[in-house]
N, CA and C atoms of all chains as a GROMACS GRO file, in nm:
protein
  576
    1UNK      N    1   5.925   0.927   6.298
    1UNK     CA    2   5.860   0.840   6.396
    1UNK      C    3   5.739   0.772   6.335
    2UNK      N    4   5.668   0.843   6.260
    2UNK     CA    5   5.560   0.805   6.201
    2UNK      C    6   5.598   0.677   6.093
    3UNK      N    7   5.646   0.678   6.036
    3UNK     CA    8   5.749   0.604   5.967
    3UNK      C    9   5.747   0.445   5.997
    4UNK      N   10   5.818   0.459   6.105
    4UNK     CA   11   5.862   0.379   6.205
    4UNK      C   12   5.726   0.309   6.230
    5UNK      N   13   5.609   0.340   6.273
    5UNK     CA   14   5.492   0.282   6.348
    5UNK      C   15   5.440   0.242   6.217
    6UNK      N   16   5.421   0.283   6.095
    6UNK     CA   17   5.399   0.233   5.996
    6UNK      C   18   5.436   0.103   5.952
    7UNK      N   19   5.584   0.108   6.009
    7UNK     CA   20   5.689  -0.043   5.922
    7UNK      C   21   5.630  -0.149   6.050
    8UNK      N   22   5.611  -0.088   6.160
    8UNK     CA   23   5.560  -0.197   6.272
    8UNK      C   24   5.454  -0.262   6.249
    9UNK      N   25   5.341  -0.168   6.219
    9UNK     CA   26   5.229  -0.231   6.152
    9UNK      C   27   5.210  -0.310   6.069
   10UNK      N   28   5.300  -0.295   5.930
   10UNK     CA   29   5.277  -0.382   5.844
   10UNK      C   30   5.327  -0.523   5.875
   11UNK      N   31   5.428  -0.524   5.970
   11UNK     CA   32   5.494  -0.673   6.053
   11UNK      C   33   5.365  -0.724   6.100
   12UNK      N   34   5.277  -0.651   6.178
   12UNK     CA   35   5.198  -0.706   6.280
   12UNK      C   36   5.119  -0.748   6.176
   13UNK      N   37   5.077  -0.706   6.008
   13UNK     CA   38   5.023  -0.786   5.926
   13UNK      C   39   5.080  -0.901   5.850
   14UNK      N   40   5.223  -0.941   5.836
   14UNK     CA   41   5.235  -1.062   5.828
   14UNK      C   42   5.228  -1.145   5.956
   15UNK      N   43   5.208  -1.102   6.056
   15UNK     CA   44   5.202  -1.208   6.206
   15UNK      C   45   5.077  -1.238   6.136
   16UNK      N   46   4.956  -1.166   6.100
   16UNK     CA   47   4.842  -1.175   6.125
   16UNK      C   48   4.832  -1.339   5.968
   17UNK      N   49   4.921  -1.290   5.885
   17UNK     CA   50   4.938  -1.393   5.747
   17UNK      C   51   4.977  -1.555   5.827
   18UNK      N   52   5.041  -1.488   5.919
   18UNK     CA   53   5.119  -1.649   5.948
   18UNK      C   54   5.008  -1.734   6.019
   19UNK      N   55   4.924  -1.638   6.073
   19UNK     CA   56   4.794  -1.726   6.140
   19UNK      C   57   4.729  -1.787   6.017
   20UNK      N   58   4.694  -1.705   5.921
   20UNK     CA   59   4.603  -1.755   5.807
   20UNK      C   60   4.693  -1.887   5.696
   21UNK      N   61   4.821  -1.865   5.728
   21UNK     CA   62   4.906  -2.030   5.683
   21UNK      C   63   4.849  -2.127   5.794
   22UNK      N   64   4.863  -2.090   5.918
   22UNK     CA   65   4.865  -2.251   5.997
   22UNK      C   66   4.723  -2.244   6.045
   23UNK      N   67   4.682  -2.186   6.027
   23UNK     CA   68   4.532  -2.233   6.096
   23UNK      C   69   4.496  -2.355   6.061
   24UNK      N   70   4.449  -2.433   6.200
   24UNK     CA   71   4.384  -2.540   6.139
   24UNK      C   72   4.248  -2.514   6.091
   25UNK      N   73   4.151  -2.445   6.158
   25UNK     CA   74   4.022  -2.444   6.070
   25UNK      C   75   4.009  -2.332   5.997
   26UNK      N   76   3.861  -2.341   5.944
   26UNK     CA   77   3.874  -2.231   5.862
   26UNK      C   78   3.833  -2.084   5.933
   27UNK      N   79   3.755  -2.118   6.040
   27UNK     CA   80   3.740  -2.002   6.126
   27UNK      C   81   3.867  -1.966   6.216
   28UNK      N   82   3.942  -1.986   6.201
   28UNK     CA   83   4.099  -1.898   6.268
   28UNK      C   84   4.137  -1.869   6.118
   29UNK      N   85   4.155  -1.868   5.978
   29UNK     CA   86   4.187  -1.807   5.957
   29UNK      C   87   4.064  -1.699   5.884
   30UNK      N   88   3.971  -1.699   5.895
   30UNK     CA   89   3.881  -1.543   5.871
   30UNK      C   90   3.869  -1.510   6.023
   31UNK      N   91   3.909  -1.538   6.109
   31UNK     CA   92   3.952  -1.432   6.229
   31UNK      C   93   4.087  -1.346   6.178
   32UNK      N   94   4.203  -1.437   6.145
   32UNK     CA   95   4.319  -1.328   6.091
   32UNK      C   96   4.299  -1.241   5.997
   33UNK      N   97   4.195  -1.293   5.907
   33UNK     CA   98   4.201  -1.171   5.757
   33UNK      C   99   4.123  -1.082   5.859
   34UNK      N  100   4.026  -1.110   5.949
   34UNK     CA  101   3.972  -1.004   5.999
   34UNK      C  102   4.014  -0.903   6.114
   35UNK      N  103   4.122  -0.960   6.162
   35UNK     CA  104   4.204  -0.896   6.251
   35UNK      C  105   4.319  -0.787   6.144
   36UNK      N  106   4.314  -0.886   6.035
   36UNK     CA  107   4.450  -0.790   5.933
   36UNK      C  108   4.365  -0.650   5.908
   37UNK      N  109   4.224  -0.674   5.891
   37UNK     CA  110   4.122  -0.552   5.800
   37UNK      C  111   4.165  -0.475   5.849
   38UNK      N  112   4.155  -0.494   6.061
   38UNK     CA  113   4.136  -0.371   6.125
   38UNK      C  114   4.289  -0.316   6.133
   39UNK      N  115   4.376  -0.414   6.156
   39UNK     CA  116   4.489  -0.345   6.094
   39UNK      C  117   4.579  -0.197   5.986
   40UNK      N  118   4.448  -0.284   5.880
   40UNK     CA  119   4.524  -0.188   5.785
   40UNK      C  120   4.445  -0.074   5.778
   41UNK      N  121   4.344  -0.069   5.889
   41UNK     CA  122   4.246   0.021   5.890
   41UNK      C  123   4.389   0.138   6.003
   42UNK      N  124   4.419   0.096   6.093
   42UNK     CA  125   4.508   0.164   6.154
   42UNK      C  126   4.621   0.244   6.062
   43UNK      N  127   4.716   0.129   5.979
   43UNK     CA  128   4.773   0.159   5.889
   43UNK      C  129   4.764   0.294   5.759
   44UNK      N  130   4.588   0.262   5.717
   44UNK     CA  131   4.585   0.417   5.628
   44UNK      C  132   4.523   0.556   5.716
   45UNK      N  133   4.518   0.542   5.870
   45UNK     CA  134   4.523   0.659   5.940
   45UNK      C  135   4.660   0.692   5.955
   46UNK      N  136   4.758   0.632   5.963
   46UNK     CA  137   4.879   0.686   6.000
   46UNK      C  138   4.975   0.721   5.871
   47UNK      N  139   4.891   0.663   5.782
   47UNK     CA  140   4.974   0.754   5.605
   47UNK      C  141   4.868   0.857   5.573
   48UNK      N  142   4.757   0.897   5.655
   48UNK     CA  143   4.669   1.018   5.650
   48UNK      C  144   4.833   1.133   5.685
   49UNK      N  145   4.855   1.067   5.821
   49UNK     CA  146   4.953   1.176   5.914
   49UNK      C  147   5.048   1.199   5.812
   50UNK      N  148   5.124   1.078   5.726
   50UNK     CA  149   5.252   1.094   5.715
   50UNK      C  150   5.241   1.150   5.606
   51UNK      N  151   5.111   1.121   5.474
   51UNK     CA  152   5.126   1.152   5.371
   51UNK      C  153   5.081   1.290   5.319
   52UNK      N  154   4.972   1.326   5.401
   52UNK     CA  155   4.890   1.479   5.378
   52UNK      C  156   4.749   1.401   5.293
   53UNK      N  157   4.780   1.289   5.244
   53UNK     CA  158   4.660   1.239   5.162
   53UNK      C  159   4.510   1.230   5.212
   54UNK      N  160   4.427   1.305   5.202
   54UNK     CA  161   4.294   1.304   5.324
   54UNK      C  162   4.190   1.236   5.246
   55UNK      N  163   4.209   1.133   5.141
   55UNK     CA  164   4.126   1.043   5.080
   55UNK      C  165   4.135   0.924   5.142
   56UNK      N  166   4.256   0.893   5.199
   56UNK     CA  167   4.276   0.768   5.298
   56UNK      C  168   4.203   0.736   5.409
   57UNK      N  169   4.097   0.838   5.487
   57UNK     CA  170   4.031   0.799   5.569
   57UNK      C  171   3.934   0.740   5.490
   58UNK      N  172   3.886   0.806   5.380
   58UNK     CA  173   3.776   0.697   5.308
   58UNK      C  174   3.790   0.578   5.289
   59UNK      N  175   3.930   0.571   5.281
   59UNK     CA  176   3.947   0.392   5.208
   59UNK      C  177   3.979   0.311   5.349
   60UNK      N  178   3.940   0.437   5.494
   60UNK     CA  179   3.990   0.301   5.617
   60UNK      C  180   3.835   0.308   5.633
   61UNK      N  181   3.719   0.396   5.603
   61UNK     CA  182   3.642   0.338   5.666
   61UNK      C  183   3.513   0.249   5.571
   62UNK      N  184   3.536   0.244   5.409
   62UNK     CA  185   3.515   0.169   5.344
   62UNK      C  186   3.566  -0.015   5.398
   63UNK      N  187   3.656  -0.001   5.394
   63UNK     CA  188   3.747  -0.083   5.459
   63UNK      C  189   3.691  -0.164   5.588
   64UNK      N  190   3.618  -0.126   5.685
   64UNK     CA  191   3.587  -0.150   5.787
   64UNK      C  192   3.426  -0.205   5.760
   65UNK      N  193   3.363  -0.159   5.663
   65UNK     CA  194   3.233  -0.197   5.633
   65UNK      C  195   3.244  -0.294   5.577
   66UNK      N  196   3.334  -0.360   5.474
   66UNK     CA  197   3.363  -0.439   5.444
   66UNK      C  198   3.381  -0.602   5.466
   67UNK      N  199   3.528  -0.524   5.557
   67UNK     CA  200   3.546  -0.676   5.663
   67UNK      C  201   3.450  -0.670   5.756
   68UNK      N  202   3.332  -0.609   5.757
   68UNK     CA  203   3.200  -0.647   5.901
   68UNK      C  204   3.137  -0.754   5.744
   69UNK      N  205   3.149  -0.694   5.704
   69UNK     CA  206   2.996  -0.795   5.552
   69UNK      C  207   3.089  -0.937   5.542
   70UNK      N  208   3.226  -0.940   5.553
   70UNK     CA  209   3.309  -1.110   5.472
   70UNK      C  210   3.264  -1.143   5.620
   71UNK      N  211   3.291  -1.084   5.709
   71UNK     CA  212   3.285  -1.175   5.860
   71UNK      C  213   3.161  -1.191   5.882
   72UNK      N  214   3.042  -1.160   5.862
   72UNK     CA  215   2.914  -1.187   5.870
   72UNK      C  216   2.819  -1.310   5.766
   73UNK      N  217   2.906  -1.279   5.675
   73UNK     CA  218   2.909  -1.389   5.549
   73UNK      C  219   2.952  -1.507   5.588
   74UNK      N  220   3.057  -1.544   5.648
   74UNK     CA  221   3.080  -1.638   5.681
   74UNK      C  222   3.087  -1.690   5.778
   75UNK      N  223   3.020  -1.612   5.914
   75UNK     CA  224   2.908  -1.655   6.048
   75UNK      C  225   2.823  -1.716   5.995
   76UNK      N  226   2.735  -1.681   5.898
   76UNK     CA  227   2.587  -1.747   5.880
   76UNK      C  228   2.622  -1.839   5.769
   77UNK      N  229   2.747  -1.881   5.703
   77UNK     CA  230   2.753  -1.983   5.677
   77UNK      C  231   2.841  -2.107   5.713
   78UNK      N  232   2.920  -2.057   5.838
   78UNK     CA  233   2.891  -2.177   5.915
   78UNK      C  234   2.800  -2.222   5.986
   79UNK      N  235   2.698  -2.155   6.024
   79UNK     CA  236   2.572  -2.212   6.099
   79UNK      C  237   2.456  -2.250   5.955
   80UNK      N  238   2.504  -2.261   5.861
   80UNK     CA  239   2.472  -2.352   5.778
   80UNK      C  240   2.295  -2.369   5.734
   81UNK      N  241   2.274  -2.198   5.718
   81UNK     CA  242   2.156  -2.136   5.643
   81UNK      C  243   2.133  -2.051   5.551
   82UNK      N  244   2.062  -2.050   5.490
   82UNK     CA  245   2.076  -1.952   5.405
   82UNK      C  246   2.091  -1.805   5.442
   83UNK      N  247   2.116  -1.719   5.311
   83UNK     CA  248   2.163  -1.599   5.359
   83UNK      C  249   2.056  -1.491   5.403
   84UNK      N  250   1.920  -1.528   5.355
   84UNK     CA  251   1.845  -1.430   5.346
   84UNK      C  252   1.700  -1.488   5.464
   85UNK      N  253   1.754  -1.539   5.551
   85UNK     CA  254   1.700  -1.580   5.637
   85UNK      C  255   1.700  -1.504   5.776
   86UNK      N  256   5.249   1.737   6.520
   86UNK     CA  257   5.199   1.650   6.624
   86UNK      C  258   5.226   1.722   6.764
   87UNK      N  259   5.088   1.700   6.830
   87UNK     CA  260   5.130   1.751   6.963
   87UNK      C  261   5.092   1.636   7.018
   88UNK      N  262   5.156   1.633   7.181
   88UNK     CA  263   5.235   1.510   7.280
   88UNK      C  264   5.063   1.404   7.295
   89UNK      N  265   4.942   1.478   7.288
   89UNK     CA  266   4.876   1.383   7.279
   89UNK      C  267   4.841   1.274   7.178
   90UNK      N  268   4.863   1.348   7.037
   90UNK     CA  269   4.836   1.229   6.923
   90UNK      C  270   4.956   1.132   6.920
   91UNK      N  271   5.066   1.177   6.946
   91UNK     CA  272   5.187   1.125   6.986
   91UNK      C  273   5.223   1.010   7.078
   92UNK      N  274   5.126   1.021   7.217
   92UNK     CA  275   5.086   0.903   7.303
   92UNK      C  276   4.999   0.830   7.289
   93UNK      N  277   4.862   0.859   7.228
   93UNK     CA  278   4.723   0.799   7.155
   93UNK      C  279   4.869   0.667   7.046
   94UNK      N  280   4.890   0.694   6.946
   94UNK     CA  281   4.958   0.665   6.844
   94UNK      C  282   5.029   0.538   6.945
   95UNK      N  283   5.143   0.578   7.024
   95UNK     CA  284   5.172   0.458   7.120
   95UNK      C  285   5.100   0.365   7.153
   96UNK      N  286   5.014   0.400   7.203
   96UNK     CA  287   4.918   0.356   7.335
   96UNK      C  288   4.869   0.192   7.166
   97UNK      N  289   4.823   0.306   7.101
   97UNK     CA  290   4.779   0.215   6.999
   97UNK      C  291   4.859   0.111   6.946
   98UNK      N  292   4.956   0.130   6.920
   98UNK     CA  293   5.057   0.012   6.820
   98UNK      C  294   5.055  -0.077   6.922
   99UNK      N  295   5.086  -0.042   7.080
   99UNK     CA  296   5.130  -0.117   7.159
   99UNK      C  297   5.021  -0.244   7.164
  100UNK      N  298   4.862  -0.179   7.190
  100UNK     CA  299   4.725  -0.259   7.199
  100UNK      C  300   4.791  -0.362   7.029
  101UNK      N  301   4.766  -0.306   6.939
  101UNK     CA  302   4.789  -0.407   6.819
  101UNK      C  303   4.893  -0.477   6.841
  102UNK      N  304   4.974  -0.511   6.954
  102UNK     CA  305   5.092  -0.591   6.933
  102UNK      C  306   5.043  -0.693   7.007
  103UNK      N  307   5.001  -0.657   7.131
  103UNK     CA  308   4.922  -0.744   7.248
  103UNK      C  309   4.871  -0.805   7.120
  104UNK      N  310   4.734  -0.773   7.072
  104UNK     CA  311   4.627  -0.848   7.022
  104UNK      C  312   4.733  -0.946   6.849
  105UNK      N  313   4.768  -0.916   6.839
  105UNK     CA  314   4.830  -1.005   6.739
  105UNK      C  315   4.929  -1.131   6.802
  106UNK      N  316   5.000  -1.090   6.881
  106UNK     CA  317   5.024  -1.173   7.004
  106UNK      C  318   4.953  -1.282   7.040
  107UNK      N  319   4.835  -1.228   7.103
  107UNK     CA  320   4.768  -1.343   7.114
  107UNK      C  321   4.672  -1.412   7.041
  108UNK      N  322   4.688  -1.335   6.875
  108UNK     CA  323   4.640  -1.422   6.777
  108UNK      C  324   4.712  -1.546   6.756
  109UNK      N  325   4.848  -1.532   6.753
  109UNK     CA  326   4.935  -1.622   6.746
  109UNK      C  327   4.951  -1.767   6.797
  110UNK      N  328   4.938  -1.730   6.965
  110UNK     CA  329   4.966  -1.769   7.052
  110UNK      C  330   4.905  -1.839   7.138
  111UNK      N  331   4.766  -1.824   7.126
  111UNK     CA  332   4.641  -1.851   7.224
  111UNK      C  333   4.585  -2.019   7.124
  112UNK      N  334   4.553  -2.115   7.223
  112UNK     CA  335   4.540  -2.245   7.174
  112UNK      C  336   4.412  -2.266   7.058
  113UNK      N  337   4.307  -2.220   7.101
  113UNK     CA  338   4.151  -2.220   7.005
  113UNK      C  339   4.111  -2.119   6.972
  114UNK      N  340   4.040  -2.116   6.860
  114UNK     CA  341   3.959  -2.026   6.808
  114UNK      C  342   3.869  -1.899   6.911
  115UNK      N  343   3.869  -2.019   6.963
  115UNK     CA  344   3.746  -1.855   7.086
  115UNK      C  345   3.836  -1.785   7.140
  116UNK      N  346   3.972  -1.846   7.228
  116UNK     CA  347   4.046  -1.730   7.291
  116UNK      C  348   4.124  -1.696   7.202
  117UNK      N  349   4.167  -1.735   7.068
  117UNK     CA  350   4.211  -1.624   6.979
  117UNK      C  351   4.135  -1.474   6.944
  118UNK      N  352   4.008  -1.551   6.904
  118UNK     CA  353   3.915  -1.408   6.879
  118UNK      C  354   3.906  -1.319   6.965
  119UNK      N  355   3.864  -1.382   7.120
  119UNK     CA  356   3.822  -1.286   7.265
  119UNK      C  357   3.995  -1.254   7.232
  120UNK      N  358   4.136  -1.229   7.247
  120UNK     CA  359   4.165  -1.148   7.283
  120UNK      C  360   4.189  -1.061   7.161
  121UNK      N  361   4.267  -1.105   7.009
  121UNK     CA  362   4.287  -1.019   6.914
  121UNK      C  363   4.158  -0.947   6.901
  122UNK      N  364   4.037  -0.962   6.869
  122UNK     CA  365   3.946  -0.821   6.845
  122UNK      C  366   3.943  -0.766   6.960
  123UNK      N  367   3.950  -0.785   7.119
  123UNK     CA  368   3.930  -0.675   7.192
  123UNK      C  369   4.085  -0.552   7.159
  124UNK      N  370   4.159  -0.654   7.147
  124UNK     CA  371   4.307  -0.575   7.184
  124UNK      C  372   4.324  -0.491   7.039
  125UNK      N  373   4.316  -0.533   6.960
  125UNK     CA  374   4.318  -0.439   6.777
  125UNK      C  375   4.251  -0.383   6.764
  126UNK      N  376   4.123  -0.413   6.856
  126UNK     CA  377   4.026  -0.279   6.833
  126UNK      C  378   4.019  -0.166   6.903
  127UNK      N  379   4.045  -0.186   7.044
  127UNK     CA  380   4.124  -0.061   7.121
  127UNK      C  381   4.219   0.014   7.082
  128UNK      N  382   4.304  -0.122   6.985
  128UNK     CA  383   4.429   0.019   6.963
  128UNK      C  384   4.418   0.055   6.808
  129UNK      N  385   4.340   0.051   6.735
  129UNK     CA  386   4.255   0.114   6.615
  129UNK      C  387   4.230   0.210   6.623
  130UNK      N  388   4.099   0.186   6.741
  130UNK     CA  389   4.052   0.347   6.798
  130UNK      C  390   4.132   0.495   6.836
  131UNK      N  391   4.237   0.416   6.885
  131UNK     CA  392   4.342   0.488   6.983
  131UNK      C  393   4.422   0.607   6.854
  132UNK      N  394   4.415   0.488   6.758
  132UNK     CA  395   4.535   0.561   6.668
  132UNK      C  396   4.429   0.641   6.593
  133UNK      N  397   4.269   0.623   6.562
  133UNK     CA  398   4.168   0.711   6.525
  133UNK      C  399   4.194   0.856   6.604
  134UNK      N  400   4.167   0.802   6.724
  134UNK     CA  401   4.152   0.901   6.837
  134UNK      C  402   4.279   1.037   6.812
  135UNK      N  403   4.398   0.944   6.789
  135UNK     CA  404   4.516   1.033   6.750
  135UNK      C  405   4.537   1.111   6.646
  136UNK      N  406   4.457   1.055   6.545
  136UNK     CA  407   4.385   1.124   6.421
  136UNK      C  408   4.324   1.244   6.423
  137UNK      N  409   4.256   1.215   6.523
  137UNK     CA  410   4.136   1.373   6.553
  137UNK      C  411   4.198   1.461   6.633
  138UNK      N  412   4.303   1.444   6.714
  138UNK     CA  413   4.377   1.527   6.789
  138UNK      C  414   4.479   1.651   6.723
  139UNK      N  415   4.490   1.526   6.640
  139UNK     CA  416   4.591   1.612   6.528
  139UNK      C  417   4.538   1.687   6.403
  140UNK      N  418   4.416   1.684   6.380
  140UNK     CA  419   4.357   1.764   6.265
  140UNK      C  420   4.267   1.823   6.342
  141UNK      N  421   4.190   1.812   6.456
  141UNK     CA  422   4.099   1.880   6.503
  141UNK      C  423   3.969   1.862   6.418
  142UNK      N  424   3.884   1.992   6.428
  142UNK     CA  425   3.733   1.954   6.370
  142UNK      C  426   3.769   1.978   6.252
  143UNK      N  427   3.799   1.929   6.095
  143UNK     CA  428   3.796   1.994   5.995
  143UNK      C  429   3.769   1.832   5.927
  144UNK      N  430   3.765   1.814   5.781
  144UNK     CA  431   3.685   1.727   5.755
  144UNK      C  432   3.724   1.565   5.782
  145UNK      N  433   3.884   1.594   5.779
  145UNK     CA  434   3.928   1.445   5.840
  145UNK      C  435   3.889   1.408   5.976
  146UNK      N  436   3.936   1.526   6.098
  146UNK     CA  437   3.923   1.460   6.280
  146UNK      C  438   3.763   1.409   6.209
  147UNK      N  439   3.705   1.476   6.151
  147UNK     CA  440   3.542   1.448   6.189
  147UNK      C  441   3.495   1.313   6.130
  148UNK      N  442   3.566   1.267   5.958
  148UNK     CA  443   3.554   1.163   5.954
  148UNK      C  444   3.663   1.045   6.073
  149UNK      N  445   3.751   1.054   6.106
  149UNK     CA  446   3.815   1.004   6.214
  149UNK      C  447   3.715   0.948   6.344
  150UNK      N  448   3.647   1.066   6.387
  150UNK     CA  449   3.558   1.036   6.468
  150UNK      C  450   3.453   0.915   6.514
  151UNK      N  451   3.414   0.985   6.343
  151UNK     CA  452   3.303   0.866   6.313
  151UNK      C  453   3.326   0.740   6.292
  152UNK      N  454   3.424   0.749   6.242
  152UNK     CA  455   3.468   0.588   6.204
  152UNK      C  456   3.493   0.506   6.345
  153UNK      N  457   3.492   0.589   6.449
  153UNK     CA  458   3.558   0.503   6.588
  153UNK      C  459   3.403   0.446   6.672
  154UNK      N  460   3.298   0.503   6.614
  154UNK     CA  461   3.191   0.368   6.705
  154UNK      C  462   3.144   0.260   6.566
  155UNK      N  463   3.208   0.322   6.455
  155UNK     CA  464   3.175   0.253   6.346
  155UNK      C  465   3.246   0.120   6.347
  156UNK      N  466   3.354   0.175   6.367
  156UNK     CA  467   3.488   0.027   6.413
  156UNK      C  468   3.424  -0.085   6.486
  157UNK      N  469   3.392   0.027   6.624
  157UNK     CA  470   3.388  -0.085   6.721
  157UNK      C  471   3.289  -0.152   6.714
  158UNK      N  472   3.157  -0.103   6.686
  158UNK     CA  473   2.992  -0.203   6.670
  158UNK      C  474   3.003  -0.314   6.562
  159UNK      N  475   3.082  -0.301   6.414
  159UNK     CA  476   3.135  -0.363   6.343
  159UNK      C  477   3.198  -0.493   6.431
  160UNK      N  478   3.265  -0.468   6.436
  160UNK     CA  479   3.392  -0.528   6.544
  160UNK      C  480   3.369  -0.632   6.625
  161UNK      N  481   3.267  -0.573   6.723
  161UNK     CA  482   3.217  -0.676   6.830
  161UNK      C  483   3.129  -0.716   6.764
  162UNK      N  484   2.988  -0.678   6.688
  162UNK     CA  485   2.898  -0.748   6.637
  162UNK      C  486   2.950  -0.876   6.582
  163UNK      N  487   3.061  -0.863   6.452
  163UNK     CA  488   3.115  -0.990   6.402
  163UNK      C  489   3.176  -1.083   6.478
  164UNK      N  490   3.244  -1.021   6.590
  164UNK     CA  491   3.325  -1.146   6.646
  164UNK      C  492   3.168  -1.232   6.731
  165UNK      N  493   3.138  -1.154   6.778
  165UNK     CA  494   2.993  -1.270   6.822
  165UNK      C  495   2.929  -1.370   6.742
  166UNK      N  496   2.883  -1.327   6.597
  166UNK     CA  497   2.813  -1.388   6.551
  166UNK      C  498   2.918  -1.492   6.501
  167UNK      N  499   3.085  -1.474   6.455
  167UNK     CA  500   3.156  -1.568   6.428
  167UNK      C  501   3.211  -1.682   6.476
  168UNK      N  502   3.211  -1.618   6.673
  168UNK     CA  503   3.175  -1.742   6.751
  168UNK      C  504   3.072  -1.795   6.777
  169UNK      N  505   2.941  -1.735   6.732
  169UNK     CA  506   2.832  -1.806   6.712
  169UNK      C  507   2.848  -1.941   6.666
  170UNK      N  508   2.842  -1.893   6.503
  170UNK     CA  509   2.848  -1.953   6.431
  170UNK      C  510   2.979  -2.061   6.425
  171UNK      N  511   3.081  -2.061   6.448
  171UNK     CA  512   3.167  -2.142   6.468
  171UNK      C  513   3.161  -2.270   6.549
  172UNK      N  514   3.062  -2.232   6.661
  172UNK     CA  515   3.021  -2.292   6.773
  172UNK      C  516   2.910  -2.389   6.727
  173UNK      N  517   2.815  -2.314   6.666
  173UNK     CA  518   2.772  -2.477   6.578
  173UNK      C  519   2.774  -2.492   6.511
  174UNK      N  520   2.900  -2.493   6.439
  174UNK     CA  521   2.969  -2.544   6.305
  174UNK      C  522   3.040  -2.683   6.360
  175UNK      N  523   3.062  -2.699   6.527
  175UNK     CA  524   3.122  -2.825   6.573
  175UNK      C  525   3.303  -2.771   6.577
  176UNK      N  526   3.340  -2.660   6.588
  176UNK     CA  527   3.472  -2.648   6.662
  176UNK      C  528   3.516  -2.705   6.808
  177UNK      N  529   3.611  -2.753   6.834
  177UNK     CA  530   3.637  -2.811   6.929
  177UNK      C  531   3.658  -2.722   7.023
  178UNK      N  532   3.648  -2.717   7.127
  178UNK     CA  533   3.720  -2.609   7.256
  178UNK      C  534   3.846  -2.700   7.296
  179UNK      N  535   3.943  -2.634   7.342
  179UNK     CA  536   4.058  -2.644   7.407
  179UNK      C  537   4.082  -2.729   7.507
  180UNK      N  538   4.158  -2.825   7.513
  180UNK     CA  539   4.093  -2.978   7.618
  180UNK      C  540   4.122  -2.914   7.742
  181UNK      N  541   4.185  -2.815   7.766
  181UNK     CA  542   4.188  -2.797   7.893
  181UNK      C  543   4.094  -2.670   7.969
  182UNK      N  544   3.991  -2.646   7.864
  182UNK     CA  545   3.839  -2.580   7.873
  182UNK      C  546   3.832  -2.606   8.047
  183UNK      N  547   3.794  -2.526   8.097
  183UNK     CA  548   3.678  -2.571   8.260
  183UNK      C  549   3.561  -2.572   8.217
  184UNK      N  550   3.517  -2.460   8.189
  184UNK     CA  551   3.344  -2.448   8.228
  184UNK      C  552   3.291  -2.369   8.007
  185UNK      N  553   3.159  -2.478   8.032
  185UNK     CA  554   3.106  -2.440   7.887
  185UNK      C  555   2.963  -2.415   7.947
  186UNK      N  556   2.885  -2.272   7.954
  186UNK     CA  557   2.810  -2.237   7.953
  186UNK      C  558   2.702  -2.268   7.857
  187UNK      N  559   2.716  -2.220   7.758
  187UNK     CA  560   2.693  -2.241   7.626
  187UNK      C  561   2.567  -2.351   7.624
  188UNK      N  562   2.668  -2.472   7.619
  188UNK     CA  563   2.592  -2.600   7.640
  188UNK      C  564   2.508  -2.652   7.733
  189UNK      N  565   2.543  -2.586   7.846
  189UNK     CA  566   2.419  -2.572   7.936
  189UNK      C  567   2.299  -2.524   7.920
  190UNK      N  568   2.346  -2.403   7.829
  190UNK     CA  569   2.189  -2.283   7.804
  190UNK      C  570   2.113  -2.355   7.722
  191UNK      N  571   2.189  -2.435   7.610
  191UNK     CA  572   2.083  -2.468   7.522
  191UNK      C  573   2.042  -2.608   7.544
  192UNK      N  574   2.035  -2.641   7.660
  192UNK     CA  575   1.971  -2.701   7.713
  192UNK      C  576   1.799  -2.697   7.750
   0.00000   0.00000   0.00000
């Protein structure tokens, strides 16, 4: 079963690709890479279950700090200031 | 697995299907964001949540745990500041918009 919710997930990350092909601007597609992050953040909890591997929660919640810093990066540069402001 | 990480786990894929859904599907940028981060991030949590059910307190449920207000403050913080920022970057809203607050306030 676990399996299964795994192969679903990774679909729901090319849905999330097909947004980042057609987007017209550039903010729909760093909404999809940022919708994919939390994704695959789901994704390495459920190969925690399937795999026994207990290093994978590190890499979902590395993972999550991450896509907060690209999505914050590129809030404050569309409002078109510097970074350290 | 017992029947709760088992329904958490559901509950979750199901929220990530909604919210990718209406990544897809939804006409502009703002109601793409308002619904995919509320809906992916509920069911993130969910499948966290299912995480900790199933290992209990030992060092994973506990990192599991943590990671679930970590998610979400992450989460919502960015999508705000990205419709912030998007918003006066000059994105268009959706012609069939009703009401823009927004533009009123900064008035």
């Amino acid at each position: 079963m676990i399996e299964v919710l795994i192969y679903v997930l990774i679909s729901f990350g090319f849905l999330c690709f097909l947004r980042v092909i057609y987007g017209p601007t550039m903010a729909d597609r760093m909404v999809a890479i940022d919708i994919f992050g939390i994704v695959v953040v789901g994704i390495c909890a459920l190969l925690v279950i399937k795999t026994g591997r207990l290093f994978l929660i590190d890499v979902a919640i590395a993972w999550i700090v991450l896509g907060f810093i690209a999505t914050i990066t590129l809030a404050k540069y569309l409002t078109r200031r510097k970074l350290d402001e | 697995m017992n029947n709760v990480s088992i329904i958490l786990l559901i509950v979750g894929v199901t929220f990530d299907f909604f919210g990718c859904i209406g990544l897809l599907r939804l006409p502009d940028v703002y109601n793409r964001l308002q619904a995919a981060t509320k809906c992916v991030t509920l069911g993130t949590c969910s499948i966290l949540l299912a995480l900790f059910f199933h290992y209990g307190f030992t060092g994973v449920g506990i990192k599991a745990l943590l990671a679930i207000p970590l998610l979400f403050f992450a989460s919502t913080v960015g999508a705000h500041a990205l419709i912030r920022g998007s918003y006066k970057f000059g994105i268009k809203l959706f012609d069939r918009t009703v009401i823009d607050d927004y533009k009123e306030a900064e008035k």
